[in-house]
N, CA, C and O atoms as a GROMACS GRO file, in nm:
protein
  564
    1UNK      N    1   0.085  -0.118   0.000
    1UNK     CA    2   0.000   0.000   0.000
    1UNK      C    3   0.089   0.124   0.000
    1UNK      O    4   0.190   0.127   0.071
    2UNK      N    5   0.059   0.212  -0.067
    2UNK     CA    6   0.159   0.394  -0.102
    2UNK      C    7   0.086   0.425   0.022
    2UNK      O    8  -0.027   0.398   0.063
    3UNK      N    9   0.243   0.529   0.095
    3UNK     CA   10   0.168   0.630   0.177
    3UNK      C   11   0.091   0.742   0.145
    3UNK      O   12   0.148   0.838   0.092
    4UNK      N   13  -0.029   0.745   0.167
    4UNK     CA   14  -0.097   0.880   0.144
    4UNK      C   15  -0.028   0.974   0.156
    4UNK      O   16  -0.008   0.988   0.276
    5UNK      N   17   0.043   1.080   0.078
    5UNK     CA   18   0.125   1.224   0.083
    5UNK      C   19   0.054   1.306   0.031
    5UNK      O   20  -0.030   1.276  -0.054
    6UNK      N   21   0.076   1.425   0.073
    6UNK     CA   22   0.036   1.545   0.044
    6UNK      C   23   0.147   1.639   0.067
    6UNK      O   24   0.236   1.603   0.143
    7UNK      N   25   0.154   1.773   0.001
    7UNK     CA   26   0.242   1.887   0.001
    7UNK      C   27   0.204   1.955   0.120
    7UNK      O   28   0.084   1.965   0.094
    8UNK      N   29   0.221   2.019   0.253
    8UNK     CA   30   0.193   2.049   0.362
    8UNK      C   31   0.324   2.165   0.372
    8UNK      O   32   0.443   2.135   0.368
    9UNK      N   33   0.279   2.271   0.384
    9UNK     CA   34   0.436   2.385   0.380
    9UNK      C   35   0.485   2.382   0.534
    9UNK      O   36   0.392   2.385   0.615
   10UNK      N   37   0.614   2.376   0.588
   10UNK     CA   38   0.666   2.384   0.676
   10UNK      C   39   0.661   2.243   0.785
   10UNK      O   40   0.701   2.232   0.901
   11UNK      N   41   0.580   2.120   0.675
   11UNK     CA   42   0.586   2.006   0.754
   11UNK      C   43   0.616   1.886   0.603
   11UNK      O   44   0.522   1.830   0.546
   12UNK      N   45   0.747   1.871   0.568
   12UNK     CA   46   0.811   1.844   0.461
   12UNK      C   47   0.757   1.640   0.501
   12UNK      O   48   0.728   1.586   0.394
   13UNK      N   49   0.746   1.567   0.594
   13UNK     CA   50   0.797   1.426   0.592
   13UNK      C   51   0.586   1.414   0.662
   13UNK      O   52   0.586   1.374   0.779
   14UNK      N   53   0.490   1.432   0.625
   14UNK     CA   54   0.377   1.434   0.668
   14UNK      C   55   0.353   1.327   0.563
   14UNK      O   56   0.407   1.322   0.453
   15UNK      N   57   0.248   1.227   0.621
   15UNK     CA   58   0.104   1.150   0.540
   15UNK      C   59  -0.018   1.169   0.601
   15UNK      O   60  -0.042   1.182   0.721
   16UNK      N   61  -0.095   1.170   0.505
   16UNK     CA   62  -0.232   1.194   0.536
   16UNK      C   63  -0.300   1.292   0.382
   16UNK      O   64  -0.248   1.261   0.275
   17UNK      N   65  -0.373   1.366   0.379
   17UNK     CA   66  -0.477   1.455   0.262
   17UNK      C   67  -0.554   1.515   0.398
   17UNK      O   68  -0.551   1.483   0.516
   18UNK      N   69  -0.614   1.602   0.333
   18UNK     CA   70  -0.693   1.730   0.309
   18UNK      C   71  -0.783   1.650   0.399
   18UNK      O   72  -0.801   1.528   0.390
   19UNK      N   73  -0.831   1.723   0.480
   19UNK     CA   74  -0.756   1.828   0.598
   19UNK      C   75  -0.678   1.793   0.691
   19UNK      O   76  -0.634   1.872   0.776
   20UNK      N   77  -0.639   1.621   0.683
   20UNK     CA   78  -0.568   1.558   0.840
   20UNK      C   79  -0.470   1.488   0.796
   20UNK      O   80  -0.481   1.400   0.710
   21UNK      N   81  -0.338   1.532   0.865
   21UNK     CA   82  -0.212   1.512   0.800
   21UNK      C   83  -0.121   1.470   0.940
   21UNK      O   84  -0.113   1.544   1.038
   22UNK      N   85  -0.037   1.303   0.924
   22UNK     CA   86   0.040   1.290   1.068
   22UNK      C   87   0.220   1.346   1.025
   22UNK      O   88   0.272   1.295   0.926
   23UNK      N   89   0.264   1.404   1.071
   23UNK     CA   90   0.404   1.445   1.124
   23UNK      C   91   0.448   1.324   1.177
   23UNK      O   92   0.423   1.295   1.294
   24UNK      N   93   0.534   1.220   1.074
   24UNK     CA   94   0.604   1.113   1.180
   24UNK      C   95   0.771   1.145   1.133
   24UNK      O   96   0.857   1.063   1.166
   25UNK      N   97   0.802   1.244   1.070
   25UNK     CA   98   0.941   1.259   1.052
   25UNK      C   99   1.005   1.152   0.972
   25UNK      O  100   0.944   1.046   0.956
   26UNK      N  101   1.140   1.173   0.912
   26UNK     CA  102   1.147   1.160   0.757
   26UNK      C  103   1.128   0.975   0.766
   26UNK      O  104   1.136   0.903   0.866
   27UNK      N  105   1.106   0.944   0.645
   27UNK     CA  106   1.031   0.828   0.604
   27UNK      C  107   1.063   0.782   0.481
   27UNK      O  108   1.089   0.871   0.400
   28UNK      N  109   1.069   0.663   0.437
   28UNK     CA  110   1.045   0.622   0.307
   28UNK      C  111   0.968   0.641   0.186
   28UNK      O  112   0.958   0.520   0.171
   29UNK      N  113   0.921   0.675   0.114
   29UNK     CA  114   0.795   0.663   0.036
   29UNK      C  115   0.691   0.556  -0.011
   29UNK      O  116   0.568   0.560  -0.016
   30UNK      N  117   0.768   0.470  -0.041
   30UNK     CA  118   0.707   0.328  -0.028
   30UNK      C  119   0.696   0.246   0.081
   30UNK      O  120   0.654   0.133   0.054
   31UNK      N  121   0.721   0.268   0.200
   31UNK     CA  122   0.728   0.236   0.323
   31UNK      C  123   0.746   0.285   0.464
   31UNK      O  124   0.823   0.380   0.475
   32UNK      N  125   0.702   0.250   0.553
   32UNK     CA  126   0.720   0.364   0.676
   32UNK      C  127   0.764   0.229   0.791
   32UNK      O  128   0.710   0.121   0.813
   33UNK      N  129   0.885   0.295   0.847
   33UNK     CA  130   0.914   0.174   0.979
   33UNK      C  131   0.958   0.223   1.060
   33UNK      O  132   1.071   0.270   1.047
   34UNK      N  133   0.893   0.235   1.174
   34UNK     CA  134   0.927   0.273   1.304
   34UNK      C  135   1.028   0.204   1.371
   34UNK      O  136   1.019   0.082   1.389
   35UNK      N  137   1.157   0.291   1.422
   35UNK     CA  138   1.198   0.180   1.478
   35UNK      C  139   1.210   0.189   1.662
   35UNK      O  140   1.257   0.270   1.741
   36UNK      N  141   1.145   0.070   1.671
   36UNK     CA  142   1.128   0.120   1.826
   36UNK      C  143   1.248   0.136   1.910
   36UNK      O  144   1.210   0.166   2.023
   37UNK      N  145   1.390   0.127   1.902
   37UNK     CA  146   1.463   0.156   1.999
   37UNK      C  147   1.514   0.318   1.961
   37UNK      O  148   1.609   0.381   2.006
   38UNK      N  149   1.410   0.358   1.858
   38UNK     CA  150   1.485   0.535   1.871
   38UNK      C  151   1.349   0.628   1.944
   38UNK      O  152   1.352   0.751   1.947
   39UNK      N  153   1.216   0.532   2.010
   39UNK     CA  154   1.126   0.575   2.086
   39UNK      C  155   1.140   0.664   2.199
   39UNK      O  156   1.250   0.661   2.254
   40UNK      N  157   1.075   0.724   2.235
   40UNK     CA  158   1.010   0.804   2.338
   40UNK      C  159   1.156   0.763   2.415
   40UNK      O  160   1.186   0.644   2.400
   41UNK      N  161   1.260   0.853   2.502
   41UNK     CA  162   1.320   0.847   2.628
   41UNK      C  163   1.402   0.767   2.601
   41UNK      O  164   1.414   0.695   2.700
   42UNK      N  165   1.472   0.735   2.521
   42UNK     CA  166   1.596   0.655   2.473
   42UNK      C  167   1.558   0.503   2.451
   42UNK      O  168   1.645   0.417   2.464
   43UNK      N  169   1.416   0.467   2.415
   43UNK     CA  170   1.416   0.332   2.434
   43UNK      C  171   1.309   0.302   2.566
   43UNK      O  172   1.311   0.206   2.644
   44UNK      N  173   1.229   0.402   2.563
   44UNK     CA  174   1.166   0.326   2.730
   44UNK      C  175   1.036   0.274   2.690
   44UNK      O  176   0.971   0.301   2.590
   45UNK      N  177   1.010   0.194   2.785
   45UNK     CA  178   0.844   0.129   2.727
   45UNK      C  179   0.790   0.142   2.788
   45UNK      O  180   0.843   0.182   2.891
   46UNK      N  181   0.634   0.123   2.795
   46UNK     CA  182   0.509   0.162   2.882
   46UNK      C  183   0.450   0.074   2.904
   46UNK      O  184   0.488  -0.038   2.870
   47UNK      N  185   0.324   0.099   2.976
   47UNK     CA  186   0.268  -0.048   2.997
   47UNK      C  187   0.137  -0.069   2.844
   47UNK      O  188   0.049  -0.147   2.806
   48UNK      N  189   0.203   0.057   2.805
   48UNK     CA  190   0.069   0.023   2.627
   48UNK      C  191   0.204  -0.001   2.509
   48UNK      O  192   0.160   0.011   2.394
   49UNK      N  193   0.292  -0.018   2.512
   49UNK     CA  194   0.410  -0.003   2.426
   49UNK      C  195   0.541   0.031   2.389
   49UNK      O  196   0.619   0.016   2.483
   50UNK      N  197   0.579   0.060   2.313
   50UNK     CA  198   0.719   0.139   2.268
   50UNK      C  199   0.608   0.278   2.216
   50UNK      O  200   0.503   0.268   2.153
   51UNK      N  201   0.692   0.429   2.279
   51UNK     CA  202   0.600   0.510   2.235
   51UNK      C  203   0.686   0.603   2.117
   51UNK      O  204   0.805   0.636   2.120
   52UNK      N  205   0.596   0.629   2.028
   52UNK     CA  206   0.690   0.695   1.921
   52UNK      C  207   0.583   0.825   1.888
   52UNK      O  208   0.461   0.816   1.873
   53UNK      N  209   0.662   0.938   1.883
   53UNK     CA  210   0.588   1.075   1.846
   53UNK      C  211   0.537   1.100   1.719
   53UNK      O  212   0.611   1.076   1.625
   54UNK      N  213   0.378   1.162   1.688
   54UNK     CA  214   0.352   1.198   1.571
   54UNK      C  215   0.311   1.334   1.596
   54UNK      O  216   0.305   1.363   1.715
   55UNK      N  217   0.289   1.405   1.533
   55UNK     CA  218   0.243   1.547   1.546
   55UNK      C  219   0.124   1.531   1.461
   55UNK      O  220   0.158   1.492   1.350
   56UNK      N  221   0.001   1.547   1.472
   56UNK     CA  222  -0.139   1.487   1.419
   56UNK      C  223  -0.150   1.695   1.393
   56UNK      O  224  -0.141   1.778   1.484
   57UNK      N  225  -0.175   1.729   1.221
   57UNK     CA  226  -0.262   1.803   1.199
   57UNK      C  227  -0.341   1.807   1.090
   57UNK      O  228  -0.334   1.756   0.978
   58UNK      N  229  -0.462   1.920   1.176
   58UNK     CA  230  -0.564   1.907   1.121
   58UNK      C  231  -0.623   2.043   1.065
   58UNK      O  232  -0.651   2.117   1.159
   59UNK      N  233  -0.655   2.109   0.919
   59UNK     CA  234  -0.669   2.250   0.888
   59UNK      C  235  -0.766   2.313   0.927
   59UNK      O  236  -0.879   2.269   0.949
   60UNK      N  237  -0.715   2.458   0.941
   60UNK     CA  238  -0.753   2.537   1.040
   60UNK      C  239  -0.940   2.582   0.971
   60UNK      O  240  -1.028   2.637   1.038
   61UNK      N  241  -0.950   2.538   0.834
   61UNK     CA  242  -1.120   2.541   0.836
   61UNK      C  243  -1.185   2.431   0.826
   61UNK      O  244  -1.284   2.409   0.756
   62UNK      N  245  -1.113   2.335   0.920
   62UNK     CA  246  -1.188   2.219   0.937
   62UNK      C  247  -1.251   2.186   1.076
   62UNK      O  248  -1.161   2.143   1.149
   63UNK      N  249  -1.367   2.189   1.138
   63UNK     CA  250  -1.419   2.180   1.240
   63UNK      C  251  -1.485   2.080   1.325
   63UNK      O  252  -1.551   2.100   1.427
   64UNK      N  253  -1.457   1.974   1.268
   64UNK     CA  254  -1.548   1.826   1.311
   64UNK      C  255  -1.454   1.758   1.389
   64UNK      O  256  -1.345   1.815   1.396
   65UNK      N  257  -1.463   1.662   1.445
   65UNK     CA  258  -1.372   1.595   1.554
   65UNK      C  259  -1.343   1.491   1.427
   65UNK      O  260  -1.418   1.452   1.338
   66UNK      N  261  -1.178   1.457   1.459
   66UNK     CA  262  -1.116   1.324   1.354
   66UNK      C  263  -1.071   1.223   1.476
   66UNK      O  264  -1.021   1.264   1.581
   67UNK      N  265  -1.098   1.077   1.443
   67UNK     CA  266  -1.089   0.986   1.508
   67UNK      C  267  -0.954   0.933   1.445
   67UNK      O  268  -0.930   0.937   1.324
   68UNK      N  269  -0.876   0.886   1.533
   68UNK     CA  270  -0.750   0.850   1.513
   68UNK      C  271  -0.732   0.692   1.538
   68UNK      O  272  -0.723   0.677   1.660
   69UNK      N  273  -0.722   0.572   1.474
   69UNK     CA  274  -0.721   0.451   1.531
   69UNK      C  275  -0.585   0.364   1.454
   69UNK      O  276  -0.516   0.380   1.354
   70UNK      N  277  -0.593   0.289   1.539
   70UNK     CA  278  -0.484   0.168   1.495
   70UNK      C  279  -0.466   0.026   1.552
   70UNK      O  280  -0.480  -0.007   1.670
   71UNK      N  281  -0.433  -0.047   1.453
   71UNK     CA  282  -0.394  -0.203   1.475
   71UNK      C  283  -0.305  -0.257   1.412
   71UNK      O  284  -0.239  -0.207   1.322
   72UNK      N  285  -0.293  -0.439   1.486
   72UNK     CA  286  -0.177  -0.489   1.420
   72UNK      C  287  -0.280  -0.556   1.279
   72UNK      O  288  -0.403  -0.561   1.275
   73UNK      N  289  -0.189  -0.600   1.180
   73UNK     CA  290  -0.210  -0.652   1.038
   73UNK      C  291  -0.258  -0.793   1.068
   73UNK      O  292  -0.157  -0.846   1.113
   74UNK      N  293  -0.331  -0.861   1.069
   74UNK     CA  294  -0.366  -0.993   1.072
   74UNK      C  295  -0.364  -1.001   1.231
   74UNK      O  296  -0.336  -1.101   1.298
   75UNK      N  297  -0.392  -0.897   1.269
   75UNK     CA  298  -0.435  -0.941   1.436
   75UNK      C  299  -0.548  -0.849   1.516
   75UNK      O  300  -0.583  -0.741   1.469
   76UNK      N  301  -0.590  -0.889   1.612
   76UNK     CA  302  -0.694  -0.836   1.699
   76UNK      C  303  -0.600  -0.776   1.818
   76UNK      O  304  -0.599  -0.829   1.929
   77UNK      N  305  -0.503  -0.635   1.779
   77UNK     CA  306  -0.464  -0.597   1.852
   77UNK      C  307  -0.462  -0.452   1.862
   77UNK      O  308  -0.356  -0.394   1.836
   78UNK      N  309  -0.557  -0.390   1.893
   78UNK     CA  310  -0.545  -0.230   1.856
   78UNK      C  311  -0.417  -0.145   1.935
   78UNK      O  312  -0.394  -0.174   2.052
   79UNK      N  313  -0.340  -0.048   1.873
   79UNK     CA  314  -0.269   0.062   1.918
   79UNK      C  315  -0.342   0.152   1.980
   79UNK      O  316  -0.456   0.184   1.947
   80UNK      N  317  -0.249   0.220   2.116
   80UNK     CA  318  -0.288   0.305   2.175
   80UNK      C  319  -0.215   0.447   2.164
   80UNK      O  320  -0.094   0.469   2.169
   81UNK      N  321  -0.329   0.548   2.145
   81UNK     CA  322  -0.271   0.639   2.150
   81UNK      C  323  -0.261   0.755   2.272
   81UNK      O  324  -0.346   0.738   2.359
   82UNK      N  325  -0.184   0.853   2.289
   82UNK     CA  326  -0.199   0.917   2.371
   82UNK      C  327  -0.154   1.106   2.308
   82UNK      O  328  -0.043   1.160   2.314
   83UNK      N  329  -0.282   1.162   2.256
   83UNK     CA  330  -0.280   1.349   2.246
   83UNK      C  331  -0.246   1.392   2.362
   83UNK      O  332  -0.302   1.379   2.470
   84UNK      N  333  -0.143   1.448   2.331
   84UNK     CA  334  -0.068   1.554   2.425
   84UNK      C  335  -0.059   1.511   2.542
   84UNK      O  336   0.029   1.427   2.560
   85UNK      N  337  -0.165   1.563   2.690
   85UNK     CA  338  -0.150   1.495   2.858
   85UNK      C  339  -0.258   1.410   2.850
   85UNK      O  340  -0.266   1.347   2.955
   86UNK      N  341  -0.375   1.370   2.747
   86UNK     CA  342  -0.474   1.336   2.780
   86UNK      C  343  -0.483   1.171   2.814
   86UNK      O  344  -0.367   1.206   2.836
   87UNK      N  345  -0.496   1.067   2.834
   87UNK     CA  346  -0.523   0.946   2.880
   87UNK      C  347  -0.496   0.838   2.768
   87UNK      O  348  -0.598   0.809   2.706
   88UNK      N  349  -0.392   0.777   2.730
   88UNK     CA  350  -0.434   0.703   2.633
   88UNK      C  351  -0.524   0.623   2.607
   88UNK      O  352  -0.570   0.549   2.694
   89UNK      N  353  -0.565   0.622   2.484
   89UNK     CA  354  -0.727   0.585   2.415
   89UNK      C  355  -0.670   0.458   2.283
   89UNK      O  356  -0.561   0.445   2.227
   90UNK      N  357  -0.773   0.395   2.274
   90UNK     CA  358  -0.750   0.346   2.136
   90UNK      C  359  -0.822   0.398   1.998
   90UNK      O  360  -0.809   0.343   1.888
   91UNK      N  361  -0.916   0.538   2.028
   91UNK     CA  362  -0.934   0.573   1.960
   91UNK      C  363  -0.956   0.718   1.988
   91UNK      O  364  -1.077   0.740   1.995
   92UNK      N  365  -0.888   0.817   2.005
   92UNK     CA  366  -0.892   0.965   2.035
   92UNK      C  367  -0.945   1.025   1.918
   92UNK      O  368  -0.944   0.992   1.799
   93UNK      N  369  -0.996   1.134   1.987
   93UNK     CA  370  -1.035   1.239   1.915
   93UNK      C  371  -1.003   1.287   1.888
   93UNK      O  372  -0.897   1.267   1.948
   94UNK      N  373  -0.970   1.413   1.795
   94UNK     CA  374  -0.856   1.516   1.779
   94UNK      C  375  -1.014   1.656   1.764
   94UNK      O  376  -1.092   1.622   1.675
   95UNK      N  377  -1.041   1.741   1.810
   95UNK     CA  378  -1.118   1.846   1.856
   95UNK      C  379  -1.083   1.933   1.778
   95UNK      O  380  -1.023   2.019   1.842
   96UNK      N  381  -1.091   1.967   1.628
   96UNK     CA  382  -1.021   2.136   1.604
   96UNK      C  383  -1.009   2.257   1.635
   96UNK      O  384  -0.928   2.347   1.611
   97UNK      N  385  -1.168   2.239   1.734
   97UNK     CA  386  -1.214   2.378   1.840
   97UNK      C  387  -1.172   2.375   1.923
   97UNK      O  388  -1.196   2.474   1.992
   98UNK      N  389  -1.058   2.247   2.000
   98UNK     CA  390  -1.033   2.277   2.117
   98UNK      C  391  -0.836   2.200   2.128
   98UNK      O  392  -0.780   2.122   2.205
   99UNK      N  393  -0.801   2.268   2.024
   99UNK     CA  394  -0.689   2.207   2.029
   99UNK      C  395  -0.579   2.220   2.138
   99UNK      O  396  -0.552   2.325   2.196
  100UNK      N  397  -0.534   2.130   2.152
  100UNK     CA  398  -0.392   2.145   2.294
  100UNK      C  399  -0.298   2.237   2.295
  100UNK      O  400  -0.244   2.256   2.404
  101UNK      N  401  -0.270   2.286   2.224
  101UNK     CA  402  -0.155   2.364   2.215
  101UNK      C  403  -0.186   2.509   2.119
  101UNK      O  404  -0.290   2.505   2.053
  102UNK      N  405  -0.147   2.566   2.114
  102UNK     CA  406  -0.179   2.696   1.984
  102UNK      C  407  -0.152   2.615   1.868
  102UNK      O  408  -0.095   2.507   1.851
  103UNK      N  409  -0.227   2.723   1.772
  103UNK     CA  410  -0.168   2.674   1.663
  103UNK      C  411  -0.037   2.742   1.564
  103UNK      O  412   0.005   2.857   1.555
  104UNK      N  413  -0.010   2.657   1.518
  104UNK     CA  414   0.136   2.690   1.446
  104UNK      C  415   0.159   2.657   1.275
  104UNK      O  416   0.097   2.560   1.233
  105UNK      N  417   0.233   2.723   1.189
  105UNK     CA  418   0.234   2.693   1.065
  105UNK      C  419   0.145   2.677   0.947
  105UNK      O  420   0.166   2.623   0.839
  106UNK      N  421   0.000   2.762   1.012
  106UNK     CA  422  -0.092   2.745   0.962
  106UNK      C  423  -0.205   2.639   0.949
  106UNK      O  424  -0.288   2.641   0.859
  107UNK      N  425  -0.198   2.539   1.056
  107UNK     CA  426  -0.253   2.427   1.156
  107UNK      C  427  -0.255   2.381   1.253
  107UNK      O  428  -0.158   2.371   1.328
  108UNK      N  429  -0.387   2.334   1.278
  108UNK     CA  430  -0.428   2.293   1.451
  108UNK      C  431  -0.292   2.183   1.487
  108UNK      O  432  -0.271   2.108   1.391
  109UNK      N  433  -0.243   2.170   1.550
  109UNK     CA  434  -0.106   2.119   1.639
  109UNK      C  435  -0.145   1.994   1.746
  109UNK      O  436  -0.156   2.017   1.866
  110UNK      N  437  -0.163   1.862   1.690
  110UNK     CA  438  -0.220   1.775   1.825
  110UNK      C  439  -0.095   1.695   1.814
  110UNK      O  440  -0.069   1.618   1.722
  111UNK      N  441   0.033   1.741   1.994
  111UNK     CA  442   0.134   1.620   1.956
  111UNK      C  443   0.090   1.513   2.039
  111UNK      O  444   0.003   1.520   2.126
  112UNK      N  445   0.144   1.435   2.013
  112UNK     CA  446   0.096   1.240   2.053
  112UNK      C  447   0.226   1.143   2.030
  112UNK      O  448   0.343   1.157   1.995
  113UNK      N  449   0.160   1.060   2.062
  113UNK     CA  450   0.261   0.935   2.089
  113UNK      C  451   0.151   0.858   2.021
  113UNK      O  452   0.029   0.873   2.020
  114UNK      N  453   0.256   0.743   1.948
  114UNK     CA  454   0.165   0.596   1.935
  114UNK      C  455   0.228   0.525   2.015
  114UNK      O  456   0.338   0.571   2.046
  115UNK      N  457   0.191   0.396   2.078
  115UNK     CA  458   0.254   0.338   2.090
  115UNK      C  459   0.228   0.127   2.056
  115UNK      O  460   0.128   0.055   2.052
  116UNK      N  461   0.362   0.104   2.040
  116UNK     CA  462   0.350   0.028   1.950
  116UNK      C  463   0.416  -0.115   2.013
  116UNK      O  464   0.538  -0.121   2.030
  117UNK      N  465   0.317  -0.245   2.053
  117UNK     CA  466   0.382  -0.310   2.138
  117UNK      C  467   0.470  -0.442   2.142
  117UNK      O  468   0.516  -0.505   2.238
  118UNK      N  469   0.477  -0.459   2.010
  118UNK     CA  470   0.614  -0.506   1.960
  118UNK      C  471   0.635  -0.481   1.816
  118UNK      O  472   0.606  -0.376   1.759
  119UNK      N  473   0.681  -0.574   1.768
  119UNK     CA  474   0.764  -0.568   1.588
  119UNK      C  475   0.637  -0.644   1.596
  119UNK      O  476   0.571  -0.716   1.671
  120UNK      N  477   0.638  -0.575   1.454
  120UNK     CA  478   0.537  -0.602   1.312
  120UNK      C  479   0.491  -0.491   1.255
  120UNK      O  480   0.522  -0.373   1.272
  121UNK      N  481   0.399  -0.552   1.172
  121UNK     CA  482   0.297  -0.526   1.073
  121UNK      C  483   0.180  -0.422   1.156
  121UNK      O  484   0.122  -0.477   1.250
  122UNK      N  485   0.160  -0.343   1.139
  122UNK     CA  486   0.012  -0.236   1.183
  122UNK      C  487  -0.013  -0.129   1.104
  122UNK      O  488   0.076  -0.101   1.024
  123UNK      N  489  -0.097  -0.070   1.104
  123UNK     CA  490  -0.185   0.021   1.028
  123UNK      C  491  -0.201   0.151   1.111
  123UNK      O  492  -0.195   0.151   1.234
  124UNK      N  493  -0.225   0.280   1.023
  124UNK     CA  494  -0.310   0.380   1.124
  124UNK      C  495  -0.381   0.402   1.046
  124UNK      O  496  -0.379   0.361   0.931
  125UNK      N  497  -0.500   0.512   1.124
  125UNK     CA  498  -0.588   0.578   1.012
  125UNK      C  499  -0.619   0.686   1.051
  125UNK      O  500  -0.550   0.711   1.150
  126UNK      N  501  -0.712   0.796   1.019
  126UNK     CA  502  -0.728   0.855   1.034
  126UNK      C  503  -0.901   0.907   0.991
  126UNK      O  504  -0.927   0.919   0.872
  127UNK      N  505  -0.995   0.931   1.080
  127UNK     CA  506  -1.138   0.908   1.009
  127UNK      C  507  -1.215   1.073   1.014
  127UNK      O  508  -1.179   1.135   1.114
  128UNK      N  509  -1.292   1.134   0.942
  128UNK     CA  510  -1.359   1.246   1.029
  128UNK      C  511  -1.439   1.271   0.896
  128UNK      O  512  -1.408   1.226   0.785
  129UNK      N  513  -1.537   1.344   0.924
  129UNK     CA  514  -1.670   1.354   0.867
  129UNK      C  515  -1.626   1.370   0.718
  129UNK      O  516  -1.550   1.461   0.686
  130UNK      N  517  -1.678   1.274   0.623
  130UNK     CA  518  -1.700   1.246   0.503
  130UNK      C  519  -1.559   1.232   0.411
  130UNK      O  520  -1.545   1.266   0.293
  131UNK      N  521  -1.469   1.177   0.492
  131UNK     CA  522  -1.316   1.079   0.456
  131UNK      C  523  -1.263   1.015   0.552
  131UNK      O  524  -1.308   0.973   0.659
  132UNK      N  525  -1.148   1.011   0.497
  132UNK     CA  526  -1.070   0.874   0.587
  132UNK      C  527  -0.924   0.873   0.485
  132UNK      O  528  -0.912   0.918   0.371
  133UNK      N  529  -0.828   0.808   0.566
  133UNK     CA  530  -0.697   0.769   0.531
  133UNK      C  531  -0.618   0.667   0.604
  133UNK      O  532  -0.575   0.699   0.715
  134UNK      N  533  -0.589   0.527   0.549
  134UNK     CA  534  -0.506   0.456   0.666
  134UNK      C  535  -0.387   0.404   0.569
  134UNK      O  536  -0.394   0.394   0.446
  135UNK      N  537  -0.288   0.378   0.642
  135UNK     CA  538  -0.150   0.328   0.576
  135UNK      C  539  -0.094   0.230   0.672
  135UNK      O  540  -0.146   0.220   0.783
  136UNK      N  541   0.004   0.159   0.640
  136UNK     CA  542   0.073   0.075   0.694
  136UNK      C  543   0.182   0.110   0.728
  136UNK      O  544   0.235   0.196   0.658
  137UNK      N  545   0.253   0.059   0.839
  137UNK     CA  546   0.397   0.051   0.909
  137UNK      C  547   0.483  -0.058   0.948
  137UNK      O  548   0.432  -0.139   1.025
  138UNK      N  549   0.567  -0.072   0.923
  138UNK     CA  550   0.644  -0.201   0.967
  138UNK      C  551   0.725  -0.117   1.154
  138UNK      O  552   0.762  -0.002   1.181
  139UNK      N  553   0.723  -0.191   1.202
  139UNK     CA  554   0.798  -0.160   1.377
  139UNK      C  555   0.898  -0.253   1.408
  139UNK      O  556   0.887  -0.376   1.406
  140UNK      N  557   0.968  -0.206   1.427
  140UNK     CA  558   1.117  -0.317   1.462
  140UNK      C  559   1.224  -0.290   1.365
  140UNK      O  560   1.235  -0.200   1.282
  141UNK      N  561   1.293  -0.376   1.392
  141UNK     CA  562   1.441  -0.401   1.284
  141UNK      C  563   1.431  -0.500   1.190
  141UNK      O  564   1.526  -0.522   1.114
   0.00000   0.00000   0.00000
C-alpha cells in the first residue's frame, strides 16, 4: 500500500490529505518503519508499548472531531494512542475547536505518541466527517 502524501508547507515528511495530516518525521515513500529503539526516552516502554511521536494536523477550516485509530495486520490488537497529557485511548479524538496547544504553521497542532507493542505489521488511520486515510507501518528491525 503507497503512503498517502500530500504537500503540507513547513511540515516536509507528513502523510495523510486534506484536511488531516500525521508528522512522523522523515520516512520512506514506499514504506514507513518505526523503529522502536529510537522511541520516546531513549528506548523506554510503557505499559501500552514502545511510544513513538507523531504530530497529528488538522486545517484550520476544518471543524469536526477526527478519530485516530490503529492495529496490528492480521491481528486483533489495537494501538494506543496518547494526544498531548490526555489518557491514552484506542481511539482519540482530535477536537479542532479545542486544540492542545496553539496553533502553528498554519494548523491545529495535536502532539501524541503511538505506541506500538512489539515488531510487526500495523496500520493507522485517520477518520472524520465524510473521509478517511489509513496506511501501513512495519515496527522493529
Amino acid at each position: 500500500m503507497r503512503v498517502p502524501r500530500d504537500k503540507v508547507p513547513h511540515f516536509p515528511y507528513v502523510i495523510g490529505r486534506q484536511p488531516v495530516w500525521a508528522d512522523i518525521g522523515k520516512f520512506n515513500d514506499r514504506y514507513l518503519a518505526f523503529h522502536l529503539v529510537q522511541s520516546v526516552g531513549e528506548g523506554s516502554h510503557t505499559e501500552y508499548g514502545w511510544g513513538y511521536k507523531i504530530l497529528w494536523l488538522v486545517a484550520l477550516d476544518y471543524r469536526y472531531p477526527v478519530t485516530i485509530t490503529g492495529g496490528r495486520i492480521g491481528g486483533n490488537r489495537p494501538l494506543w494512542f496518547q494526544i498531548q497529557r490526555q489518557q491514552p485511548s484506542r481511539a482519540p479524538k482530535l477536537d479542532p475547536l479545542h486544540p492542545p496547544i496553539p496553533d502553528q504553521d498554519g494548523k491545529h497542532n495535536f502532539p501524541s505518541y503511538v505506541f506500538v507493542p512489539k515488531a510487526g505489521c500495523y496500520y493507522i488511520q485517520a477518520r472524520w466527517r465524510g473521509g478517511s486515510w489509513r496506511t501501513t507501518f512495519a515496527a522493529g528491525r
